[in-house]
C-alpha positions in Angstrom: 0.0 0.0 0.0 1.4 3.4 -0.7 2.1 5.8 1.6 0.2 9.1 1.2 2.4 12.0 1.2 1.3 15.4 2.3 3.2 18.1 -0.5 3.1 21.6 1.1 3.7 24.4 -1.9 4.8 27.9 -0.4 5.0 30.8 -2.3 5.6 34.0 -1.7 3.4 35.1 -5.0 1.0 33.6 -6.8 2.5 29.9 -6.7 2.2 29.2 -10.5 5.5 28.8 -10.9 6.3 26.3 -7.9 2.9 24.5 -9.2 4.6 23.6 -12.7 7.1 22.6 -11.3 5.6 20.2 -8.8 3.6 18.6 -12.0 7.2 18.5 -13.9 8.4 16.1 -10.7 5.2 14.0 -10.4 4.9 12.9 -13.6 8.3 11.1 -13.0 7.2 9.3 -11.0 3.9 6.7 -11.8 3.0 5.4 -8.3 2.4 8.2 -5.9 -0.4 9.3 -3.6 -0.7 12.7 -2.5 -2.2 15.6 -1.2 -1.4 19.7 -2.2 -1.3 22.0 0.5 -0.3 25.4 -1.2 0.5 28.4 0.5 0.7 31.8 -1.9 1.9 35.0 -0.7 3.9 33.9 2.1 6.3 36.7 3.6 6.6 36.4 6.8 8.4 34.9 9.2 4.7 33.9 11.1 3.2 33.0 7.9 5.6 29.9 7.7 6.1 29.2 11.6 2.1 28.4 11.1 2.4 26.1 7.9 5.1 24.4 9.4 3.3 23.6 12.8 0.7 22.3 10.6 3.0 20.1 8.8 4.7 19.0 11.7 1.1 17.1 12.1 0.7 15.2 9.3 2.5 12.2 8.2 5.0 12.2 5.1 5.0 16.0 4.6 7.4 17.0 2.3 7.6 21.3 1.6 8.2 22.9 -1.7 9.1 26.6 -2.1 9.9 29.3 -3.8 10.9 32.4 -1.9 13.3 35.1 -3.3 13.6 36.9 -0.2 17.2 34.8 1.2 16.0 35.6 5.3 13.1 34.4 4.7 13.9 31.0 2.5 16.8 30.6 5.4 14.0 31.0 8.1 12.0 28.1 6.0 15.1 25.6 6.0 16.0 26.0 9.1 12.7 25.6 11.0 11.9 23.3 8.4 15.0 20.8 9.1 14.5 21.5 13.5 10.7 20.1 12.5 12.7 17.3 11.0 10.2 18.1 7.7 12.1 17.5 3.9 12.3 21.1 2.4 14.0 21.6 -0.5 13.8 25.3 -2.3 13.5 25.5 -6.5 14.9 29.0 -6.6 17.8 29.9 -4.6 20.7 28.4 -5.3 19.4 28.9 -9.0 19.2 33.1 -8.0 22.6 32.7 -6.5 24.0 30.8 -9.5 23.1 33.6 -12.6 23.5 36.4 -9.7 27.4 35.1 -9.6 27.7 34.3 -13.1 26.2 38.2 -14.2 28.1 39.7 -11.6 24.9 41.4 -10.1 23.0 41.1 -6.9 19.4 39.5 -7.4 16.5 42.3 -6.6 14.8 39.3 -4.4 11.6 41.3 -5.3 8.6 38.7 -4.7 6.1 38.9 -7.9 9.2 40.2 -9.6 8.1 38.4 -13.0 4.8 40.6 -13.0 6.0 43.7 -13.3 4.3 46.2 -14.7 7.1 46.6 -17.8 7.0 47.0 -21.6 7.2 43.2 -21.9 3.9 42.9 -19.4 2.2 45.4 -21.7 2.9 43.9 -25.0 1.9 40.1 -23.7 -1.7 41.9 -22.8 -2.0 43.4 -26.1 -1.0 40.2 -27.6 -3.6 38.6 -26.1 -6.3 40.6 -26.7 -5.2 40.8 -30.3 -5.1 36.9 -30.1 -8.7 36.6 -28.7 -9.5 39.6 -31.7 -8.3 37.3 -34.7 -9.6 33.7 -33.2 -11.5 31.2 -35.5 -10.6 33.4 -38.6 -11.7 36.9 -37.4 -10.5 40.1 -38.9 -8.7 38.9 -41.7 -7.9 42.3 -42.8 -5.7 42.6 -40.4 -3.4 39.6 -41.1 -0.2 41.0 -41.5 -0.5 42.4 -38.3 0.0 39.1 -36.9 3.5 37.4 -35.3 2.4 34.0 -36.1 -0.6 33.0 -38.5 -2.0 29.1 -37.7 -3.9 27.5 -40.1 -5.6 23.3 -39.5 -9.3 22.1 -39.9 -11.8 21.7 -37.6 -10.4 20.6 -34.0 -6.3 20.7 -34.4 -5.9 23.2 -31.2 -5.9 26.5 -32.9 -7.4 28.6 -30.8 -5.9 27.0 -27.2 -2.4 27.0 -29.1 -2.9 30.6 -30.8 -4.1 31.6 -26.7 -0.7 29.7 -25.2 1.6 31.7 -27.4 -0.4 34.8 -26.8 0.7 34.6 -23.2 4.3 34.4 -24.0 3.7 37.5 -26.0 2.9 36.4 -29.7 0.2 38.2 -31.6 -1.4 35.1 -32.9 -4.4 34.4 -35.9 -5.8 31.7 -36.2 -7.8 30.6 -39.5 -10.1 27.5 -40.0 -9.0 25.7 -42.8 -12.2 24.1 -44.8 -10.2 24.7 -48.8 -8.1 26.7 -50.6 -10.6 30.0 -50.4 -10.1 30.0 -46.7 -6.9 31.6 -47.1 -7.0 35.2 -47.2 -5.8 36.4 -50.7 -3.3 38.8 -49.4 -1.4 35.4 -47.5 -1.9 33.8 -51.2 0.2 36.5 -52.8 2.9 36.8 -49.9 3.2 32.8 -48.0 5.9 34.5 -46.3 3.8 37.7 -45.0 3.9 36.2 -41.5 4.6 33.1 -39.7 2.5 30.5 -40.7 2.2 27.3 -39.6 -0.6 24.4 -40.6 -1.7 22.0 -37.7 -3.0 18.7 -38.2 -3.5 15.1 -36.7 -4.6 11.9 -37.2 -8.2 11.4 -38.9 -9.2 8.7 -36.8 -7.9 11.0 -33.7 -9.9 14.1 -35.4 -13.2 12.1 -35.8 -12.8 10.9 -32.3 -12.3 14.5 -31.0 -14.9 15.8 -33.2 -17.9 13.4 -31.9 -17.0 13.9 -28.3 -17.1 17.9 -29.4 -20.8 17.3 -30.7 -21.7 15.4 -27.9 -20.9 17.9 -25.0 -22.8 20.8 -27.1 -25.9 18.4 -27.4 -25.7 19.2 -31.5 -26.3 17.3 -34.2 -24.2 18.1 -37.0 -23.2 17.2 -40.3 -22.9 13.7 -40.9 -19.5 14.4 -42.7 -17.6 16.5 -40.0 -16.9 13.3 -38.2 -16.9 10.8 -41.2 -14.0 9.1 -41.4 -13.3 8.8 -44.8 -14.2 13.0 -45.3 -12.3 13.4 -42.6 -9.6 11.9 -44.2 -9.9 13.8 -47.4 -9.7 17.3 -45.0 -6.4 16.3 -43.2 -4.8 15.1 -46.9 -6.0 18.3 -48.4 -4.7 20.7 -45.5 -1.4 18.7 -45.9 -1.4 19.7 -49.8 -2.3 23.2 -49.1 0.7 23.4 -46.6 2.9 22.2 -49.1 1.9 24.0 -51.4 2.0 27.8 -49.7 5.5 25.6 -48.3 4.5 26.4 -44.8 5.5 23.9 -41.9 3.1 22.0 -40.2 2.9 20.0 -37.0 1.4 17.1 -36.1 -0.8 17.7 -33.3 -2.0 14.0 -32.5 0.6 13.3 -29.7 1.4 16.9 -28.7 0.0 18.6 -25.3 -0.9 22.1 -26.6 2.8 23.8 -24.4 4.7 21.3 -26.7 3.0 22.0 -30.1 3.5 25.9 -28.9 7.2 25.2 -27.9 7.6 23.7 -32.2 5.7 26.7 -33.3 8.0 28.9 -31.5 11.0 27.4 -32.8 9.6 27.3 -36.5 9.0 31.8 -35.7 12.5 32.3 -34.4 13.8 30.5 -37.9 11.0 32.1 -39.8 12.2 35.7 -38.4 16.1 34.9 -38.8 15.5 34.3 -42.2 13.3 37.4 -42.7 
């Protein structure tokens, strides 16, 4: 029987980043039970003295942080290793690493990474132009675009084109049905913007497709989730890609960060070559 460890997550902002990484360390590991405790905006010495007596409790607790402030993190491990609880930091020595390596101290500002700075602006006003140019919305504007993504029905344009809003790409996404759903403008210039086509696997697609229809309650065209039209959409998308020679991704396999991490790869190629 597996023991059931109690994961304590302390953060002394918003705790998204210390969560990721929690999720990066599970999924090493197939056979654990466990429990998340998280703790965001912790900054005080009190703050932690009352996590830690609560911890001190339970059985198999095991404390995650991520504190920039170094008297406070120090309080943590210390009272932390006296409780005779595992605590292990994912910052600090990572802060006093590049701080030694830039030959600069660290600001050890908590929330530091939401600044309100030029690069906080422009990842707003790529998202809202993102949300603006979804599912093949103001195509007059195309050119305005960082990255263009083009796939039929159900490849993960518009969660990829959000995703790569948030790391500050100005992202259009177009449903590709034939040929006239490219804007004429990308027609005469392939190489206007960064495009990239998305596909999958038909039986995959159809699969996606039916459970689509059947949490909206809809009945639809018999032919959106036949497989052998199906077929013929994903082997004319692959033509039209080839065609325009824009690179596409297979999306069958791919969470929507990874397909995002290929489509950012493909734009820094795309824009060294501009």
């Amino acid at each position: 029987m597996n023991n059931l460890y109690q994961i304590y997550l302390i953060s002394d902002a918003t705790g998204e980043t210390l969560d990721r990484i929690f999720i990066a360390i599970k999924a090493q590991f197939k056979n654990i039970d466990y429990k998340i405790h998280t703790y965001s905006f912790t900054r005080t010495d009190n703050q932690i003295l009352k996590i830690l007596e609560t911890a001190e409790k339970t059985k198999n607790s095991i404390i995650l942080y991520s504190i920039v402030d170094s008297n406070l993190a120090k309080y943590l491990a210390k009272t932390s290793n006296e409780k005779k609880i595992p605590c292990f930091g994912v910052l600090g020595d990572l802060i006093l690493s590049f701080s030694k390596l830039l030959n600069q101290k660290a600001s050890h500002q908590p929330s530091g990474q939401y600044a309100l700075n030029e690069e906080y602006y422009d990842r707003i006003e790529a998202i809202q132009f993102t949300m603006n140019h979804d599912d093949g919305n103001l195509l007059k504007e195309i050119q305005k675009s960082d990255i263009i993504l083009l796939g039929v029905s159900r490849t993960s344009k518009t969660p990829t084109a959000i995703f790569l809003a948030n790391k500050g790409f100005k992202t259009s996404n177009i449903p590709l049905v034939n040929d006239n759903s490219i804007p004429e403008i990308l027609k005469k210039k392939p190489k206007l913007a960064c495009v990239v086509g998305l596909n999958t696997e038909p039986e995959r697609l159809v699969e996606i497709r039916k459970n689509r229809m059947n949490s909206l309650k809809e009945n639809t065209n018999k032919l959106y989730t036949d497989l052998d039209q199906v077929r013929k959409e994903v082997e004319a998308a692959k033509k039209t890609f080839k065609k325009y020679k824009w690179p596409s991704i297979d999306v069958t396999r791919k969470s929507v960060e990874e397909t995002a991490a290929s489509i950012i790869k493909i734009y820094e190629i795309y824009k060294e070559n501009a």
